[in-house]
N, C-alpha and C positions, 0 to 999 in steps of 0.2 A: 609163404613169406619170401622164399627165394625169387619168386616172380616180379612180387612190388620191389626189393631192393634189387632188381635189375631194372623194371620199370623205372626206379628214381637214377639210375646212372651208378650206382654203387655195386654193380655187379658186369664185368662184362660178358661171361657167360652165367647159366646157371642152367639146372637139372631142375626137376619139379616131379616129384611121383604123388599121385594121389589113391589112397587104396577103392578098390570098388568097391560102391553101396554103402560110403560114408555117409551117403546124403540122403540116406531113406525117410527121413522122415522131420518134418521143419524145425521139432525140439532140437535135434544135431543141429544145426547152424546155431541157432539161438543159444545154445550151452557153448559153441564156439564163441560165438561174438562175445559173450558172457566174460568168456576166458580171456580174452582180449584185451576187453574192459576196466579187465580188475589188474592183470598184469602191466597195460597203460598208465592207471592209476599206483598202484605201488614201486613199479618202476621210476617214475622220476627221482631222480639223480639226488634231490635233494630230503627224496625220503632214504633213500635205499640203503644209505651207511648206516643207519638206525636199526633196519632189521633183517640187511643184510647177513647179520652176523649168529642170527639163529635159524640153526640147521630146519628145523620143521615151518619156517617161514622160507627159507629157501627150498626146499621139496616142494612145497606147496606152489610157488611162485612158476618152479620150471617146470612141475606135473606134465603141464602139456606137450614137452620137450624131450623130457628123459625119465628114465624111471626114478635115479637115484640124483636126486637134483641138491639134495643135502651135501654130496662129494664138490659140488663146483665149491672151490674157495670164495667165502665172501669178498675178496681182492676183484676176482674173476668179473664177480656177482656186478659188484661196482661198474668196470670197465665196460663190462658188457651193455650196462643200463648207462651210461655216460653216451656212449658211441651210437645207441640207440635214437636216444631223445636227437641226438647230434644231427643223424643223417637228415637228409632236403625230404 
């Protein structure tokens, strides 16, 4: 992620680590994009005040991100998915 949002101009540096042997086998990608897909989708700005605001759809949403994704404040949750859709 770090890379595209330097890629798009919204980053003027950035770090990138990728752990070794994430990519063994082609189901890992596909359960990536998976993730992607579904966080795209429920992310738009115009859903996300809706179920922004329970904790086990929030975990679920930043799983891929943090362990305890319930702690980000729905406020957070918003801004974050505003500023997202936003960027070029």
């Amino acid at each position: 992620m770090a890379l595209e949002l330097a890629r798009r101009g919204r980053a003027r540096t950035c770090v990138a680590l990728s752990p070794a042997g994430a990519w063994q086998r082609p189901l890992d990608l596909t359960r990536l994009l998976w993730l992607f897909r579904v966080g795209a989708a429920a992310g738009r700005p115009s859903w996300i005040r809706g179920i922004a605001r329970h904790d086990h759809i929030r975990r679920l949403l930043l799983k891929g991100m943090m362990e305890h994704g319930e702690r980000v404040p729905a406020r957070m949750l918003r801004i974050f998915s505003r500023t997202s859709w936003a960027a070029p």
